[in-house]
C-alpha positions in Angstrom: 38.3 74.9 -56.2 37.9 71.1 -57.1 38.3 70.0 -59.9 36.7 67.3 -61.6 37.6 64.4 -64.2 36.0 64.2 -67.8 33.7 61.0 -65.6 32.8 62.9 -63.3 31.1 66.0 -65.6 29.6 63.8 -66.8 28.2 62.2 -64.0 27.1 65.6 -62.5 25.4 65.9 -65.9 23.2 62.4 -65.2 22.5 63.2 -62.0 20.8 66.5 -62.7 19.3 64.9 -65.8 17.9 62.2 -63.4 16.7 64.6 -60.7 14.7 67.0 -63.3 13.6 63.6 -64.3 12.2 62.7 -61.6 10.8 66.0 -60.3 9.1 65.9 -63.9 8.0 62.5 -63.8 6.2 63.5 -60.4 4.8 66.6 -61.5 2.9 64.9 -64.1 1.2 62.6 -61.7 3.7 60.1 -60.9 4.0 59.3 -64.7 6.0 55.8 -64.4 8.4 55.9 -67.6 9.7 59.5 -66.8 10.3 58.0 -63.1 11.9 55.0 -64.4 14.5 56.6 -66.7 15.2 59.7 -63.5 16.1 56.5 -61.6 18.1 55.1 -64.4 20.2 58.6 -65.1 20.8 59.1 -61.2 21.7 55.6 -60.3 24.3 55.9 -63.7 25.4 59.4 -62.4 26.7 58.2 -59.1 28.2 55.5 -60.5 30.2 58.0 -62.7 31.1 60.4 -59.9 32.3 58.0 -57.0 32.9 55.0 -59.3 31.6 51.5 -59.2 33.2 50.2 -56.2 32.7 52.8 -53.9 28.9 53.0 -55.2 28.6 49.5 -54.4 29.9 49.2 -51.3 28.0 52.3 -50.4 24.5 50.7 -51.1 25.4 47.1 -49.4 27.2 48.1 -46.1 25.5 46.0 -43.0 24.5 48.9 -41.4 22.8 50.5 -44.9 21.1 47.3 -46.1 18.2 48.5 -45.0 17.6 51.5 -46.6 19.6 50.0 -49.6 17.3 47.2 -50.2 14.3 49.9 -49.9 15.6 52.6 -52.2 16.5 49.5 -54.8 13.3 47.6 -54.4 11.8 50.7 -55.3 13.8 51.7 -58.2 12.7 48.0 -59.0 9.0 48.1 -58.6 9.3 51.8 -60.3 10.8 50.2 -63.6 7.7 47.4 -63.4 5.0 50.6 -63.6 4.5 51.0 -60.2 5.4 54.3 -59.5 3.5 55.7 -56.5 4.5 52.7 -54.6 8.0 52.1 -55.9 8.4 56.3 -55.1 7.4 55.8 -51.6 9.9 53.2 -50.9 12.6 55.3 -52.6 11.9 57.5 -50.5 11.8 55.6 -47.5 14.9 54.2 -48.6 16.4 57.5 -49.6 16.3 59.1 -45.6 17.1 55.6 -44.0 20.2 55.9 -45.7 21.1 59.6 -45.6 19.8 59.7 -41.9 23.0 60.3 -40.5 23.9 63.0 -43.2 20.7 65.0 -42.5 21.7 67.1 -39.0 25.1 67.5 -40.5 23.8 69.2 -44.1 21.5 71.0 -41.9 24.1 72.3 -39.0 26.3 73.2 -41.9 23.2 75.1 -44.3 22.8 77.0 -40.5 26.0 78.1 -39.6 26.1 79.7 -43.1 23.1 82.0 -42.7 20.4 82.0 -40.3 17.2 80.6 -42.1 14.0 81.2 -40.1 12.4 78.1 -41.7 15.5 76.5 -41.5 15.5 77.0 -37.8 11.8 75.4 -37.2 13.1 72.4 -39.5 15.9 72.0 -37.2 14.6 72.6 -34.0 11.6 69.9 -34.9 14.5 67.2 -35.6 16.4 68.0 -32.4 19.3 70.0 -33.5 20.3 72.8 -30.9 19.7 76.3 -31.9 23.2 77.5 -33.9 23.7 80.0 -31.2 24.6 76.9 -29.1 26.9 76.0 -32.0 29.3 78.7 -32.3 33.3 77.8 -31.4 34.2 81.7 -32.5 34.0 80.4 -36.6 30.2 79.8 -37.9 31.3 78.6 -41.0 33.7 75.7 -40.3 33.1 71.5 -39.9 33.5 71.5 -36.7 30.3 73.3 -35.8 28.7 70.5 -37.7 30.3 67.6 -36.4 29.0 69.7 -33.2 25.5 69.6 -34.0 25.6 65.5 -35.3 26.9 64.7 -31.6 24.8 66.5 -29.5 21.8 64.9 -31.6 23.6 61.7 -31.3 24.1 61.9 -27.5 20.1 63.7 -27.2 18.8 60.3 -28.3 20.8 58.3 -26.5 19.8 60.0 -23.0 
């Protein structure tokens, strides 16, 4: 079980405020101030789970700036009433920066039950099938960390 600090509930609490807010905010046609204040609760959230530093230097690593200054730049043009444009380069900005975290979340949602659609999803982004995966335990980290290294060696061939 882990357990969390007083901070940290409540930034769970902003995050999932945020996320409804911007799942609402698109559901009503990209409707810029719900958007906006998603953005603003999300953003607030993650600083209150991880803490400031380690949100900062999360966003502005060399490596991330690019997806950094995407997913900011669109927060930005978001809070000047641009919505469909600033949501598209969160977006962008969103899976340039968790594009390393994607075949591990999805290596790990496989080894825990075998999802047909979760299968096509994987197999269209290169991950092996999880039969490939097994090392006698489907549920452990080290299927994952598996999976991220055969996709990272597949593109390099």
């Amino acid at each position: 079980m882990v357990t969390l600090s007083d901070f940290q509930r409540i930034g769970v609490g902003l995050v999932g405020f945020g996320i409804f807010f911007i799942l609402f905010g698109m559901l009503l046609y990209f409707d810029s101030v719900l958007l906006a204040f998603g953005n603003i609760l999300f953003l607030s959230g993650l600083v209150f789970i991880i803490g400031f530093r380690r949100t900062f230097t999360f966003f502005f690593q060399r490596q991330k700036m690019k997806g950094s200054s995407f997913f900011l730049g669109g927060v930005l043009i978001v809070l000047m009433r641009w919505p469909l444009l600033g949501m598209l380069l969160e977006a962008y900005g969103f899976i340039t920066l968790f594009r390393s975290f994607f075949p591990v979340a999805f290596g790990f949602l496989g080894s825990l039950v075998n999802i047909p659609i979760l299968n096509k999803v994987s197999g269209a982004l290169g991950i092996p099938p999880w039969g490939m995966l097994s090392l006698g335990d489907r549920n452990c980290w080290q299927c994952c960390i598996k999976a991220a290294l055969w996709t990272c060696r597949r593109r390099s061939a």
